[in-house]
Backbone as XML, in Angstrom:
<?xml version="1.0"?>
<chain id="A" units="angstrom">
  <residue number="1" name="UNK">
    <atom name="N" x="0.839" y="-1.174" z="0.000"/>
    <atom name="CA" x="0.000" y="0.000" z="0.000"/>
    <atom name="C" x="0.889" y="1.245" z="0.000"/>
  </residue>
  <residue number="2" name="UNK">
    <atom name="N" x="1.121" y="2.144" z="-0.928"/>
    <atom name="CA" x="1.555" y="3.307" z="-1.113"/>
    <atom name="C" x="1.447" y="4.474" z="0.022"/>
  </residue>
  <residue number="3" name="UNK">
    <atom name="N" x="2.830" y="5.133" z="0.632"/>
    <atom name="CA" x="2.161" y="6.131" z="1.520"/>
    <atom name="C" x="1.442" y="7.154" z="1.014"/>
  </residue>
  <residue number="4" name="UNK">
    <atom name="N" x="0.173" y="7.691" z="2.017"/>
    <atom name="CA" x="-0.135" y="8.699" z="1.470"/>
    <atom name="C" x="0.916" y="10.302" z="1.045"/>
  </residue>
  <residue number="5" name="UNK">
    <atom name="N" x="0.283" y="10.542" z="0.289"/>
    <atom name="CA" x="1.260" y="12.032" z="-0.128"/>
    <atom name="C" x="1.321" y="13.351" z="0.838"/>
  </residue>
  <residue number="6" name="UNK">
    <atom name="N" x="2.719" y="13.362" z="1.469"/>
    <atom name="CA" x="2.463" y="13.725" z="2.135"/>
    <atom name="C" x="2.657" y="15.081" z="1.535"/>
  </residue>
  <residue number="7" name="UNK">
    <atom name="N" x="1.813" y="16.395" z="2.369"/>
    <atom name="CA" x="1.648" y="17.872" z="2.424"/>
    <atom name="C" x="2.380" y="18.461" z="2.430"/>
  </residue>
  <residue number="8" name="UNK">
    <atom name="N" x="2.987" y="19.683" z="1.319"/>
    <atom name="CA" x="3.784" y="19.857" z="1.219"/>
    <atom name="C" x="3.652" y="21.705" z="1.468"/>
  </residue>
  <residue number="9" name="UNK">
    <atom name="N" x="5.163" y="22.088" z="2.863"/>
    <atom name="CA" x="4.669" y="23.255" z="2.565"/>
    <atom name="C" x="5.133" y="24.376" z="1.690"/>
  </residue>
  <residue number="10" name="UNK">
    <atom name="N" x="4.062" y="25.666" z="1.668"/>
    <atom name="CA" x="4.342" y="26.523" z="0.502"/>
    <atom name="C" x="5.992" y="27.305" z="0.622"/>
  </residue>
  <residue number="11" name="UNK">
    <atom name="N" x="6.817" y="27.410" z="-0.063"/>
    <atom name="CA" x="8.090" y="28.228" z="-0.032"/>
    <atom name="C" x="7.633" y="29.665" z="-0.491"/>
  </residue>
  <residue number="12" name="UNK">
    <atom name="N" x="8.063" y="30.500" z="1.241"/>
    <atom name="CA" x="7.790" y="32.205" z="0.731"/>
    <atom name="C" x="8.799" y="32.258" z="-0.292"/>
  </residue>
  <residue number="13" name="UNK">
    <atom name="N" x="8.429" y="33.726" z="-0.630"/>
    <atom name="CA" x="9.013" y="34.827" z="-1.509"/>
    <atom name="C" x="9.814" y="35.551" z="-0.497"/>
  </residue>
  <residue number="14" name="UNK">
    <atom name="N" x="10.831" y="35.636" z="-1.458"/>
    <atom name="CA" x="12.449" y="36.339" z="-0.693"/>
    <atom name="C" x="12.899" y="37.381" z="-1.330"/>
  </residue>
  <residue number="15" name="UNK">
    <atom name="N" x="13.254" y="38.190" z="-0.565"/>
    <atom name="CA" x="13.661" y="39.805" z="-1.460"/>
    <atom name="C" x="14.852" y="39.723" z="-1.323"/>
  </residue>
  <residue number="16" name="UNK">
    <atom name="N" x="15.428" y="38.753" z="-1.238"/>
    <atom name="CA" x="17.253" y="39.070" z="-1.739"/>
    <atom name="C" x="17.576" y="37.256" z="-1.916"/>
  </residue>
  <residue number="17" name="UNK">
    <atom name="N" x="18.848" y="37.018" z="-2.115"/>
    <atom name="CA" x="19.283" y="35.878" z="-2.276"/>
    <atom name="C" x="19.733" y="35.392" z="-0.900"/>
  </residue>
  <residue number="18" name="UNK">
    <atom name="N" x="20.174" y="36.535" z="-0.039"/>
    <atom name="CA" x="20.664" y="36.400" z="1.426"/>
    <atom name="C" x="19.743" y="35.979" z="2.273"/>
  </residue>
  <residue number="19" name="UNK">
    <atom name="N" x="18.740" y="36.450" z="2.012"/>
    <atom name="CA" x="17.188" y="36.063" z="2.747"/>
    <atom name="C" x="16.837" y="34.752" z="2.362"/>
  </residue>
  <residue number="20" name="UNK">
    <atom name="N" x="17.156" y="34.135" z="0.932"/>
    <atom name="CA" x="16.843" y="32.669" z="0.421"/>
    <atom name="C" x="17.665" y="31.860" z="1.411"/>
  </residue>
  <residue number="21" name="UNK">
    <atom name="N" x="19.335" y="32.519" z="1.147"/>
    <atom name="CA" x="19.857" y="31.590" z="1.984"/>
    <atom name="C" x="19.802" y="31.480" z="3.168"/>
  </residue>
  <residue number="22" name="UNK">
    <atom name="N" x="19.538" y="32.346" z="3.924"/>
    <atom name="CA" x="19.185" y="32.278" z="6.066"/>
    <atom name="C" x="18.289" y="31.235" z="5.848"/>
  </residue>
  <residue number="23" name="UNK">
    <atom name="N" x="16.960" y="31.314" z="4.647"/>
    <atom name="CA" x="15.831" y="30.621" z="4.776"/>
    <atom name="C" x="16.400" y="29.099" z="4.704"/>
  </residue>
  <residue number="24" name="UNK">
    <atom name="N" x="16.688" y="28.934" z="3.546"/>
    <atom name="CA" x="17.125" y="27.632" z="3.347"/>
    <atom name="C" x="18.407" y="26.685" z="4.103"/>
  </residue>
  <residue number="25" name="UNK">
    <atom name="N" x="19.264" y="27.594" z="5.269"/>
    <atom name="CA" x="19.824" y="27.258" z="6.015"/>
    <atom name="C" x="19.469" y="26.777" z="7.463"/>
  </residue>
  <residue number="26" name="UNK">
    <atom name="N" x="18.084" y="27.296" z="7.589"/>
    <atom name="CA" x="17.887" y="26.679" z="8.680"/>
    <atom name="C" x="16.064" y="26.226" z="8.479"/>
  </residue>
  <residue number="27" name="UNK">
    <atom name="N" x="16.010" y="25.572" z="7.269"/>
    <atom name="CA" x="14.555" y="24.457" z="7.103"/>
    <atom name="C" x="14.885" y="23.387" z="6.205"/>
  </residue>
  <residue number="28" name="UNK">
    <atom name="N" x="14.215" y="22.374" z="6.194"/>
    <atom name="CA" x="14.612" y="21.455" z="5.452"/>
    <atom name="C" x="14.083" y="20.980" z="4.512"/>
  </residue>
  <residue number="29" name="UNK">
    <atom name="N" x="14.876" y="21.404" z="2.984"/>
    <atom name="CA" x="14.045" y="21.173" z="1.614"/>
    <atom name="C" x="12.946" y="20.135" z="1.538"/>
  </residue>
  <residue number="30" name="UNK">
    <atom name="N" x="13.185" y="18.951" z="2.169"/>
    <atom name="CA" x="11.870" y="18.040" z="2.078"/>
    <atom name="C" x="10.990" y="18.090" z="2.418"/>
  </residue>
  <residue number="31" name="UNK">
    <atom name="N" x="10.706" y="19.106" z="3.600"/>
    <atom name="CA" x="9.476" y="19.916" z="3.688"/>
    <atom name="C" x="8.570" y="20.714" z="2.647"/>
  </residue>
  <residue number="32" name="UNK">
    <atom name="N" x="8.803" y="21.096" z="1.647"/>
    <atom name="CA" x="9.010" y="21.772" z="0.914"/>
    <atom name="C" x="9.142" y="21.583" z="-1.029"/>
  </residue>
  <residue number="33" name="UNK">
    <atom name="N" x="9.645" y="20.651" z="-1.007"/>
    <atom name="CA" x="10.084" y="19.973" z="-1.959"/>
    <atom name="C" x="9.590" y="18.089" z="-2.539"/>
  </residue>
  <residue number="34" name="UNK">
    <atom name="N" x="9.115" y="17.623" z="-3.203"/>
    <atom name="CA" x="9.133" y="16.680" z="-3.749"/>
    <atom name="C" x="10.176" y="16.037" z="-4.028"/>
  </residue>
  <residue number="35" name="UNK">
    <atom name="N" x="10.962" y="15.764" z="-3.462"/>
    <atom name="CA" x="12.555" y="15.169" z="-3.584"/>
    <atom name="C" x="12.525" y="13.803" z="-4.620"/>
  </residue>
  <residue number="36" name="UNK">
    <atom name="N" x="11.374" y="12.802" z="-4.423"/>
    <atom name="CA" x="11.365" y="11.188" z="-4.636"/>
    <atom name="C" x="11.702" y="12.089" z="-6.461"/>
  </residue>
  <residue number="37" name="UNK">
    <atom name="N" x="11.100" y="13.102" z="-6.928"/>
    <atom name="CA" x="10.785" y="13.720" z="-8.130"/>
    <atom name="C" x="12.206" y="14.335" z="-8.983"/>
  </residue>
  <residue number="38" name="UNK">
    <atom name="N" x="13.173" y="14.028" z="-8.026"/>
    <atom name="CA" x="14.251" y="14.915" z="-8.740"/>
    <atom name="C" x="15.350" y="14.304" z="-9.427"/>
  </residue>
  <residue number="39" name="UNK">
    <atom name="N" x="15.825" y="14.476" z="-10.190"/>
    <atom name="CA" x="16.471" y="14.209" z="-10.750"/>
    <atom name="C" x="18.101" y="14.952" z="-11.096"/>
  </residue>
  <residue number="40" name="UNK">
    <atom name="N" x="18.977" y="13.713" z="-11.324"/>
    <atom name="CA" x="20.377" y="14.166" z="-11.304"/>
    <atom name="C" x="20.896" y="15.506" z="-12.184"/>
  </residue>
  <residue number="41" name="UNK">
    <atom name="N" x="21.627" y="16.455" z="-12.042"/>
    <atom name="CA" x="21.831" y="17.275" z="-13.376"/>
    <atom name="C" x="23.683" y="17.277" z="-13.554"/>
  </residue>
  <residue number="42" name="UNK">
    <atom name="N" x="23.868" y="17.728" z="-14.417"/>
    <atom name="CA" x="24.793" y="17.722" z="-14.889"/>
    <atom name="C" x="25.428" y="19.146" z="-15.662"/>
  </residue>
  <residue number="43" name="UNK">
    <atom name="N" x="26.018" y="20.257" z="-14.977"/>
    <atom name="CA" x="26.639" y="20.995" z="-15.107"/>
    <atom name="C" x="27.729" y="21.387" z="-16.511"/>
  </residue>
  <residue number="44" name="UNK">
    <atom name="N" x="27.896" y="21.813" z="-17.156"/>
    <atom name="CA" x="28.915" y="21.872" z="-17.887"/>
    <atom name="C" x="30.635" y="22.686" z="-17.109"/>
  </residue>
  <residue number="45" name="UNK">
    <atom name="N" x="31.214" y="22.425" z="-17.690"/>
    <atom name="CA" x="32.697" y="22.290" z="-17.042"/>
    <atom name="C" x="32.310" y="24.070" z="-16.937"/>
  </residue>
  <residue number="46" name="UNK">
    <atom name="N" x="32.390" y="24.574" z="-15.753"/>
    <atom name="CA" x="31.806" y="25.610" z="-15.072"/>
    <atom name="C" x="33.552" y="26.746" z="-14.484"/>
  </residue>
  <residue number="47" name="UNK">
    <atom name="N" x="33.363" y="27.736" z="-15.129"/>
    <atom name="CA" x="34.851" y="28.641" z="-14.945"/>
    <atom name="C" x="34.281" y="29.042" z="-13.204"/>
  </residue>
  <residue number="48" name="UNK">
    <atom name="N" x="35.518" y="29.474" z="-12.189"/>
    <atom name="CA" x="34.927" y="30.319" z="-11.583"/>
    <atom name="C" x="35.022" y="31.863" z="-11.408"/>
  </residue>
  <residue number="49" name="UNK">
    <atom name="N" x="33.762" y="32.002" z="-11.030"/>
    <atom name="CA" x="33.649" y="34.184" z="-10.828"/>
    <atom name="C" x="34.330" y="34.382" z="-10.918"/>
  </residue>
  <residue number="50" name="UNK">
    <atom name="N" x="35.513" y="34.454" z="-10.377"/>
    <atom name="CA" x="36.557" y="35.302" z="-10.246"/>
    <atom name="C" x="37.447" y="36.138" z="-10.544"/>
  </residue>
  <residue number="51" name="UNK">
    <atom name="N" x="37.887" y="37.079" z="-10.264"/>
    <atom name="CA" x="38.730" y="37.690" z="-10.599"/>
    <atom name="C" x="39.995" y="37.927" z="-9.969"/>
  </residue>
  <residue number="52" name="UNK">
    <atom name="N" x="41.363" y="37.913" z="-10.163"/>
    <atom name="CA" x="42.772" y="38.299" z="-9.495"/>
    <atom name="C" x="42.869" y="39.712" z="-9.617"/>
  </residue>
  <residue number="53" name="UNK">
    <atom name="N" x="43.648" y="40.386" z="-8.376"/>
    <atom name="CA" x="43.409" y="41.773" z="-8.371"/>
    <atom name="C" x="44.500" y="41.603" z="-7.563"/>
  </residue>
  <residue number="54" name="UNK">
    <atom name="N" x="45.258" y="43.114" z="-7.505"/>
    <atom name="CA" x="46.363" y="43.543" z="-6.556"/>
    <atom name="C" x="45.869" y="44.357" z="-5.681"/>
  </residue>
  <residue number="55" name="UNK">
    <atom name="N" x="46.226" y="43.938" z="-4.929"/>
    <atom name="CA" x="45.555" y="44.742" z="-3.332"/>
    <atom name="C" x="46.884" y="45.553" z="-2.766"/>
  </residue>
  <residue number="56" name="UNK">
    <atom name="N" x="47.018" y="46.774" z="-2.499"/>
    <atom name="CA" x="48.518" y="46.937" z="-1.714"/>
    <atom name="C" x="47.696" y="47.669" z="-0.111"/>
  </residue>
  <residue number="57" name="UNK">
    <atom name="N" x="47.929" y="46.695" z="0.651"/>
    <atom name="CA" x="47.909" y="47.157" z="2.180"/>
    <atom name="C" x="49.006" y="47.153" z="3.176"/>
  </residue>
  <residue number="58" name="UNK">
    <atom name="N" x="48.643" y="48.409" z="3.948"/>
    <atom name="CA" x="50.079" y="48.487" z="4.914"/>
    <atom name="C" x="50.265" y="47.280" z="5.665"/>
  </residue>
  <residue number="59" name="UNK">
    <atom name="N" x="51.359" y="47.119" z="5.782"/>
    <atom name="CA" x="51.749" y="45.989" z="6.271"/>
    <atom name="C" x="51.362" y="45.230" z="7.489"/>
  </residue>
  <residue number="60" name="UNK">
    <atom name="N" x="51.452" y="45.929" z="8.306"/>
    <atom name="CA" x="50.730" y="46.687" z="9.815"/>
    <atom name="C" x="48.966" y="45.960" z="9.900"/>
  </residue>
  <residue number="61" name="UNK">
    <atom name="N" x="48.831" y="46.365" z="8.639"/>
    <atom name="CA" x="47.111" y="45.739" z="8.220"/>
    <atom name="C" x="47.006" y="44.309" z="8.283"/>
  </residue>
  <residue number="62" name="UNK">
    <atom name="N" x="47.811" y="44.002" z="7.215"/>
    <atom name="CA" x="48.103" y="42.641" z="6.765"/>
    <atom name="C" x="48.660" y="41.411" z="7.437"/>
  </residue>
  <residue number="63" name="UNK">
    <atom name="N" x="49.745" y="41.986" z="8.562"/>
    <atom name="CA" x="49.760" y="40.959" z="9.394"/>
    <atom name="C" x="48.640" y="41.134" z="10.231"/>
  </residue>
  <residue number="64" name="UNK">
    <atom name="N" x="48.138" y="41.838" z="10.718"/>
    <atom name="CA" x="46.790" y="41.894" z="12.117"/>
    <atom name="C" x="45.741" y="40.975" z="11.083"/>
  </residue>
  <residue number="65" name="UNK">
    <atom name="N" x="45.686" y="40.696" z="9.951"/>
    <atom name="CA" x="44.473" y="39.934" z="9.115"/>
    <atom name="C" x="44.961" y="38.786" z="9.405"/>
  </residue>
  <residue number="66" name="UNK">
    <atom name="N" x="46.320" y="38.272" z="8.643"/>
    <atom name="CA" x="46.554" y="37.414" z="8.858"/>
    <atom name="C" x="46.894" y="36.368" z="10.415"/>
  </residue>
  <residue number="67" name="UNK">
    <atom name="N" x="46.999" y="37.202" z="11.692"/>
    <atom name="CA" x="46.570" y="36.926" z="12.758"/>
    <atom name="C" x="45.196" y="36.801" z="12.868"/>
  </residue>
  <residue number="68" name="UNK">
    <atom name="N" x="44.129" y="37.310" z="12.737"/>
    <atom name="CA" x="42.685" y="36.891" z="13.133"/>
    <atom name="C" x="42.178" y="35.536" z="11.912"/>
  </residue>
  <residue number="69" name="UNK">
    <atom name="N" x="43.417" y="35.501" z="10.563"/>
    <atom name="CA" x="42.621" y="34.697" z="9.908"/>
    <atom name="C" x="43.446" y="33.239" z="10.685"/>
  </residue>
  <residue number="70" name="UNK">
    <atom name="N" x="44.377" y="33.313" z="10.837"/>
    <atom name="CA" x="44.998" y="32.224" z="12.169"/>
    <atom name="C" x="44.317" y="31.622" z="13.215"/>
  </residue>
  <residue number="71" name="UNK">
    <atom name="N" x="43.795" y="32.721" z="14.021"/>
    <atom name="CA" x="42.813" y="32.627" z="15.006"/>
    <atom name="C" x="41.748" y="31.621" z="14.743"/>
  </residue>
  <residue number="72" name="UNK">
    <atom name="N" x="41.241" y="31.999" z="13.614"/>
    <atom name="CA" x="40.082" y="31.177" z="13.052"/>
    <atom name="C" x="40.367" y="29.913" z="12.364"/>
  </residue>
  <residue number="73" name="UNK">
    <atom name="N" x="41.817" y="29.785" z="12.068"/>
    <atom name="CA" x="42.012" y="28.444" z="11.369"/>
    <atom name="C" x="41.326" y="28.298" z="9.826"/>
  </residue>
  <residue number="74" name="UNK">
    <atom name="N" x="41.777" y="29.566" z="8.723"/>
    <atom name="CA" x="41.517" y="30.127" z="7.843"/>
    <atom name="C" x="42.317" y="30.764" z="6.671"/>
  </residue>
  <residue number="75" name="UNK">
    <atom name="N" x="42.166" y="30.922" z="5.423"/>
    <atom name="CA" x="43.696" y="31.374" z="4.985"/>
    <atom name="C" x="42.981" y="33.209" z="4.725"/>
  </residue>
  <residue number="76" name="UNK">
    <atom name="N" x="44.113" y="34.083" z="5.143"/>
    <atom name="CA" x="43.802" y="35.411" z="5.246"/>
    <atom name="C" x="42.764" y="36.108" z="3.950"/>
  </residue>
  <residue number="77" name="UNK">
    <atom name="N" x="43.235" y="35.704" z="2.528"/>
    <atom name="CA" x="42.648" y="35.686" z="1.637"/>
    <atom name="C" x="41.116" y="35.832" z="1.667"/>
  </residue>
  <residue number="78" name="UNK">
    <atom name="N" x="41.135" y="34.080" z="2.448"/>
    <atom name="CA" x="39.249" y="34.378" z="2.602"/>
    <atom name="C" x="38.339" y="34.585" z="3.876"/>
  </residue>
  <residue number="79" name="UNK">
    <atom name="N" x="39.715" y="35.236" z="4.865"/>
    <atom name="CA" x="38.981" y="36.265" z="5.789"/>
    <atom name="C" x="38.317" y="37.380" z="5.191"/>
  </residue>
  <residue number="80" name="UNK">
    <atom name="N" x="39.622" y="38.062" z="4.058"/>
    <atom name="CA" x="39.091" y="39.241" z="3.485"/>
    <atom name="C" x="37.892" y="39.402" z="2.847"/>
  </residue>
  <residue number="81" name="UNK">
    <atom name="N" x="37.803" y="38.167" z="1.672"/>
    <atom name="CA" x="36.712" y="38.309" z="1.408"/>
    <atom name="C" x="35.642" y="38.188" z="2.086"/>
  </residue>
  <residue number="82" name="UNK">
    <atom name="N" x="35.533" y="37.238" z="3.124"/>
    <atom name="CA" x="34.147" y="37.660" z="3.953"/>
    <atom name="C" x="34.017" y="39.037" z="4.171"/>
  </residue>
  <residue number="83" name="UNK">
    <atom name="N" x="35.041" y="39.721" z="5.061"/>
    <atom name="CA" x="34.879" y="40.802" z="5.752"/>
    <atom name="C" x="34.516" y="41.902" z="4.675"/>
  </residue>
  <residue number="84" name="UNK">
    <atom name="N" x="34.584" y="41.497" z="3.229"/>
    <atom name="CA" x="34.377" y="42.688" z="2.063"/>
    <atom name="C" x="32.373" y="42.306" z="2.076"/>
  </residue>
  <residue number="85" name="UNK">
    <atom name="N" x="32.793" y="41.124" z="1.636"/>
    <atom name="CA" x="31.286" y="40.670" z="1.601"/>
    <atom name="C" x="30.441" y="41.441" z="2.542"/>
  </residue>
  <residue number="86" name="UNK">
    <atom name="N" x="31.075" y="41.350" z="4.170"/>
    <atom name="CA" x="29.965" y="41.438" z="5.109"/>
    <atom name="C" x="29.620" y="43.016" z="4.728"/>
  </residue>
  <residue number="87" name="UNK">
    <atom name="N" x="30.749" y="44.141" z="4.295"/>
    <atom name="CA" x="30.882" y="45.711" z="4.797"/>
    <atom name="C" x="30.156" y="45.833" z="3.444"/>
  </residue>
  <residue number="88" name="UNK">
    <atom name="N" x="29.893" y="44.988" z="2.118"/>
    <atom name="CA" x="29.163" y="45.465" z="0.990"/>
    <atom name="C" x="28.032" y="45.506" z="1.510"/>
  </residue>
  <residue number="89" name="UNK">
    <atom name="N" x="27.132" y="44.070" z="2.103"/>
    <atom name="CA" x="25.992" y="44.368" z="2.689"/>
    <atom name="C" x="25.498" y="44.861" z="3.649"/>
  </residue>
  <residue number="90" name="UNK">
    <atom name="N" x="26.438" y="45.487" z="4.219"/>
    <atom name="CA" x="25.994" y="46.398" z="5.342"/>
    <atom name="C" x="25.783" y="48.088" z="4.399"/>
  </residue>
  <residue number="91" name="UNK">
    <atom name="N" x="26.466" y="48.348" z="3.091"/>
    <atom name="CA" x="26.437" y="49.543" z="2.405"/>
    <atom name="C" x="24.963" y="49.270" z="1.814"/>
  </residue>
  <residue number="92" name="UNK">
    <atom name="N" x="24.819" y="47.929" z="1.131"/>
    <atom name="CA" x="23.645" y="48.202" z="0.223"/>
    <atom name="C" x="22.560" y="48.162" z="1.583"/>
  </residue>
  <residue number="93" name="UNK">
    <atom name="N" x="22.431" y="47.790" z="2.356"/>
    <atom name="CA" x="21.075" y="47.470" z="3.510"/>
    <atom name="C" x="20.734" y="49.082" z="3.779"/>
  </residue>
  <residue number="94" name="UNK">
    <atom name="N" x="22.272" y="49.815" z="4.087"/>
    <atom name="CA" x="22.167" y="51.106" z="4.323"/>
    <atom name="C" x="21.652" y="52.176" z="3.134"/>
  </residue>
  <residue number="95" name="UNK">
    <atom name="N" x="21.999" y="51.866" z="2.001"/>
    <atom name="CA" x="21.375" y="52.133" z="0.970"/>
    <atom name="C" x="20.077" y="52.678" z="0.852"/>
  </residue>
  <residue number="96" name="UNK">
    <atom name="N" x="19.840" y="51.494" z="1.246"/>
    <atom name="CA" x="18.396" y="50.689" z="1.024"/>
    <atom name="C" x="17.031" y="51.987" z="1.841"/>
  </residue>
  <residue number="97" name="UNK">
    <atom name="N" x="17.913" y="51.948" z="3.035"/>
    <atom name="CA" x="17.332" y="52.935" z="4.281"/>
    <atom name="C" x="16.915" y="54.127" z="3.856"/>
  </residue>
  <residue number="98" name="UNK">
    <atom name="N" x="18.289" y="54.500" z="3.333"/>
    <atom name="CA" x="18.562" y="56.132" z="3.012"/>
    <atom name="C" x="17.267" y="56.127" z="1.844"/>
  </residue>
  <residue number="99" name="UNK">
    <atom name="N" x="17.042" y="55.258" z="0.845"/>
    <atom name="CA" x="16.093" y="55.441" z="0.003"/>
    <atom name="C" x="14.569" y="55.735" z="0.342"/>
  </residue>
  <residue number="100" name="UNK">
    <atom name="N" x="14.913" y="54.342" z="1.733"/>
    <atom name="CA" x="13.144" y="54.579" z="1.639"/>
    <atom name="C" x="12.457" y="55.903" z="2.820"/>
  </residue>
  <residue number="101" name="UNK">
    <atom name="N" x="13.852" y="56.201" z="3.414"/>
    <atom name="CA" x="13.384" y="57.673" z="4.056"/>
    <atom name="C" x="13.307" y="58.638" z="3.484"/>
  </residue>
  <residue number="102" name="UNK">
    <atom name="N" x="14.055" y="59.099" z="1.900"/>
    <atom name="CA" x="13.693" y="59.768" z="1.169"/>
    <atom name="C" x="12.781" y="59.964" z="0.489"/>
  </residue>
  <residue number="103" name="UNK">
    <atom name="N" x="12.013" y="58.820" z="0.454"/>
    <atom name="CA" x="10.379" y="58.606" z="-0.671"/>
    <atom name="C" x="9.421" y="59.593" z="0.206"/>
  </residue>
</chain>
């Protein structure tokens, strides 16, 4: 005898991709999702984003990074980029503010 199907719930609408991901980091797609339904995919040989860039920081800077990226058991590189990541979205959120107090 087949289980019944079980109820599946609705996935909100997200106004950023950051908001998808908090969402989807802490619920679990099979809630949500028809999983038995999915199927394998297959990517094509995929470049990444990236770009190489020269950064020149005082030195002074650079070791204190590379100490906290130590700390964390991390390579300094992709301390930075978090910490760029985090200070972009803290500009656009602020952005965001400044706009809608101006309307």
């Amino acid at each position: 005898m087949p289980k019944p199907a079980k109820k599946l719930k609705t996935i909100p609408k997200f106004r950023s991709d950051e908001e998808a991901g908090a969402f989807w980091m802490s619920h679990d797609a099979a809630e949500y999702l028809d999983l038995s339904k999915a199927q394998p995919v297959r990517f094509a040989k995929l470049r990444p984003s990236t770009a190489t860039i020269s950064l020149r920081l005082p030195q002074a800077m650079l070791e204190e990074l590379r100490v906290l990226a130590n700390e964390r058991d991390v390579p300094y590189q992709s301390l930075l980029k978090v910490y760029l990541a985090e200070r972009i979205a803290q500009e656009r959120k602020a952005a965001r503010t400044r706009r809608r107090a101006s309307v």
